[in-house]
C-alpha positions as CSV (number, residue, x, y, z in Angstrom):
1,X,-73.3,-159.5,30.3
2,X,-73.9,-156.8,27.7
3,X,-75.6,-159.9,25.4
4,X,-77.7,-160.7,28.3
5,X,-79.0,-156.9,28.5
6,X,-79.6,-156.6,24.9
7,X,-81.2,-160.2,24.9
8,X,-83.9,-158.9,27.9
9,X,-84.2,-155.2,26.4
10,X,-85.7,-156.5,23.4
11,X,-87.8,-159.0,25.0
12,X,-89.1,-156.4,27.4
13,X,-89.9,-154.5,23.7
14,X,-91.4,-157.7,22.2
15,X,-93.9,-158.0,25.4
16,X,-94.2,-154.0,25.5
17,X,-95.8,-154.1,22.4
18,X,-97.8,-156.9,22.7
19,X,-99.4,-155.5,25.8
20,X,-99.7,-152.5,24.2
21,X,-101.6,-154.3,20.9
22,X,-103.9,-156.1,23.8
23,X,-104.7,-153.3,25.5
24,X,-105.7,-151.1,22.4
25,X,-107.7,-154.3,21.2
26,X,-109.4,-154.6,24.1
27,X,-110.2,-150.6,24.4
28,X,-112.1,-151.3,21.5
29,X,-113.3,-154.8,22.2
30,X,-115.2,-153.9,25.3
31,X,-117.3,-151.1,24.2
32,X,-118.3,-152.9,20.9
33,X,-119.3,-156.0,22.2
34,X,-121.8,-153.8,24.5
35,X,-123.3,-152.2,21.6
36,X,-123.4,-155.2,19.9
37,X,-125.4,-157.0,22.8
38,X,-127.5,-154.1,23.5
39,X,-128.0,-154.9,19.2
40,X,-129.2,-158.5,20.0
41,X,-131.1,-157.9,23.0
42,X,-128.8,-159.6,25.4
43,X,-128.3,-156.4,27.2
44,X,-131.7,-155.4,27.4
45,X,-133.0,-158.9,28.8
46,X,-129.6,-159.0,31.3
47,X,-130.9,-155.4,32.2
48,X,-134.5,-156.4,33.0
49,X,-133.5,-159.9,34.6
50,X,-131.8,-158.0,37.4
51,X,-134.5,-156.0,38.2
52,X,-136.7,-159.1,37.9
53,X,-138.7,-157.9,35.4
54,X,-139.7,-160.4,32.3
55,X,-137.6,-160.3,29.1
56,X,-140.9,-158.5,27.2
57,X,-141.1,-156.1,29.4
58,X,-142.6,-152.5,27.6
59,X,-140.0,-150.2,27.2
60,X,-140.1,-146.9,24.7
61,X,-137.5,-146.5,22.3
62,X,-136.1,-143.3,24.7
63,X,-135.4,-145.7,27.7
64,X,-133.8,-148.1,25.4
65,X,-131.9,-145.6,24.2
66,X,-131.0,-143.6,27.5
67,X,-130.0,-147.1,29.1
68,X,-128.0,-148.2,26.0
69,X,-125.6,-144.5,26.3
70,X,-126.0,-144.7,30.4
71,X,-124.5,-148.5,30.2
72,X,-121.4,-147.4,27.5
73,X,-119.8,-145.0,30.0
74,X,-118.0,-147.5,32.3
75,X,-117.3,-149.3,29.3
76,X,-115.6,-145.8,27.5
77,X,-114.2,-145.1,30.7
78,X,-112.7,-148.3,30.6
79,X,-111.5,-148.1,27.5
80,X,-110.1,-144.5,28.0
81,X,-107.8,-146.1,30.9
82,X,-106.7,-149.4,28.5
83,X,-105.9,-146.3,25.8
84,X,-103.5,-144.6,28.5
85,X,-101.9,-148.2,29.6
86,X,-101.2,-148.7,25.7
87,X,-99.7,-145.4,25.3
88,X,-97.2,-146.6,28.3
89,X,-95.7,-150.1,26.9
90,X,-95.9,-148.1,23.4
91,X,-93.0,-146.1,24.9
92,X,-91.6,-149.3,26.3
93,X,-91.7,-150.9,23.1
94,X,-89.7,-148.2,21.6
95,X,-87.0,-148.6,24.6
96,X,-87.8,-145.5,26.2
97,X,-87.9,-146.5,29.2
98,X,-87.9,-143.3,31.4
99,X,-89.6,-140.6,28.9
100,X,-92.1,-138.2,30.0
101,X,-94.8,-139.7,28.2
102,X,-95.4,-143.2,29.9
103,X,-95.7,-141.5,33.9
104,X,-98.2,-139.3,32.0
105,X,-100.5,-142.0,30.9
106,X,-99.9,-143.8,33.8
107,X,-101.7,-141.5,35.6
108,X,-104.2,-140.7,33.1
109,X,-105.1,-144.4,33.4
110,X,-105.4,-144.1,36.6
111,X,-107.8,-141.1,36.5
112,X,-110.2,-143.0,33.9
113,X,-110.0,-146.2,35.9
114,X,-111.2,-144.3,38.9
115,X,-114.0,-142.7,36.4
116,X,-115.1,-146.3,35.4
117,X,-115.0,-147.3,38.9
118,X,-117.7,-144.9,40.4
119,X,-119.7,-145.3,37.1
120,X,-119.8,-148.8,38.0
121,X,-121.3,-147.8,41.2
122,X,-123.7,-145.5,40.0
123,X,-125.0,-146.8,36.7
124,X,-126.7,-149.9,37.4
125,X,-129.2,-147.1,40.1
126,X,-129.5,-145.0,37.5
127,X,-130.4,-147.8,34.8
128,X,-133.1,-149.2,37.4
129,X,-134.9,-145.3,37.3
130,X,-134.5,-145.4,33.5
131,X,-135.8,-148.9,32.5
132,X,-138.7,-148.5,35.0
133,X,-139.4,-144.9,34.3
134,X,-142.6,-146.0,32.5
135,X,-143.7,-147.8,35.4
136,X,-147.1,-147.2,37.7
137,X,-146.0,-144.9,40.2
138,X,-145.3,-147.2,43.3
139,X,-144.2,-149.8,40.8
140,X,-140.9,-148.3,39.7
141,X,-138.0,-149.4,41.2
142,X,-135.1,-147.8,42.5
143,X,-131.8,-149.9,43.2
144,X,-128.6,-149.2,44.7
145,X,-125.4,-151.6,44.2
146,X,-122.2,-151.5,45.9
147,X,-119.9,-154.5,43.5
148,X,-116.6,-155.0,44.9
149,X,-115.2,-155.1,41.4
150,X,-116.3,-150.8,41.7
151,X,-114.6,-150.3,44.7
152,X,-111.5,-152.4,43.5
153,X,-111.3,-150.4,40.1
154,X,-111.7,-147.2,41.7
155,X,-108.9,-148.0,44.6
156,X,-106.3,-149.6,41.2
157,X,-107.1,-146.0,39.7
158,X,-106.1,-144.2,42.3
159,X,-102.5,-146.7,42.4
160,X,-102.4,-146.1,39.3
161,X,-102.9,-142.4,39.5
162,X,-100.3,-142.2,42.4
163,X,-97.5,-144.2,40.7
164,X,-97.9,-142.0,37.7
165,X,-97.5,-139.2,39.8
166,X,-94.2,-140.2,41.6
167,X,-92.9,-141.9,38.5
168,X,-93.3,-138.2,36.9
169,X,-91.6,-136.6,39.8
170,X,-88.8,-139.2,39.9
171,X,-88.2,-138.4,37.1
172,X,-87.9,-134.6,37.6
173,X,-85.4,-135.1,40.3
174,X,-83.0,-137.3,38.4
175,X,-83.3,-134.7,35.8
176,X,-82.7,-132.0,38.6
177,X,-79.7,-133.9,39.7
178,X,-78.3,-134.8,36.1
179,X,-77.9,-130.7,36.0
180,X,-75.4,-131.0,38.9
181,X,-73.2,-133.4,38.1
């Protein structure tokens, strides 16, 4: 039985840390590769596309630069959150399995997730003002998107948020009760 314990324990660490190693990766993945395709013009065109405007579309060197920063907070948000996950199976990786540190960036993922949620929601409306601020008046366009994939970040942040929360306060009680016994 103990063999069996010590067999899962150490594949829970193996796992821990490669879900920790993914989630730093991809903290750092997702908010370079937007750079990169704002870089190449991918971003820029994508931007446009969806507010039908053609690819050479005029923009000034401000608005390219206001909608690059505007479109990297979700995506740093985002990142922030996969951080906080990473700092969690880090602890599980080192077999500490109930310390105070993974209920704490539990819910700090949470509270970024939820960040990166409403930023979803509210960045593609303020990109639309942005790329079309040059615009004749009466031709600028103002947009507003409601994405599931918004909603269902925002609602996972707050369950992450939550669980960190009663995770921490589990955690006070059994220390509470520890005391008595």
């Amino acid at each position: 039985m103990d063999h069996d314990i010590s067999f899962n324990n150490k594949r829970l660490q193996s796992r821990a840390k490669l879900a920790a190693w993914a989630c730093w990766a991809m903290g750092l993945a997702i908010p370079g590769l937007l750079l990169l395709s704002w870089y190449t013009g991918d971003a820029r065109v994508a931007a446009l596309g969806a507010l039908l405007f053609p690819p050479d579309h005029t923009l000034s060197i401000a608005q390219l630069a206001a909608a690059m920063a505007l479109s990297l907070l979700p995506a740093l948000a985002l990142a922030r959150a996969l951080f906080g996950v990473a700092a969690c199976f880090t602890g599980f990786a080192q077999s500490d399995w109930f310390g105070p540190r993974q209920p704490r960036s539990l819910a700090i993922a949470g509270r970024w997730l939820i960040i990166a949620g409403v930023l979803g929601l509210v960045v593609p409306t303020l990109l639309g003002l942005i790329l079309t601020l040059n615009n004749a008046p009466g031709t600028r366009i103002f947009t507003f998107a409601l994405s599931s994939n918004g909603v269902l970040t925002i609602l996972f942040g707050t369950l992450l948020w939550a669980l960190g929360h009663v995770w921490d306060m589990a955690r006070g009680i059994a220390a509470e009760n520890a005391r008595f016994v």
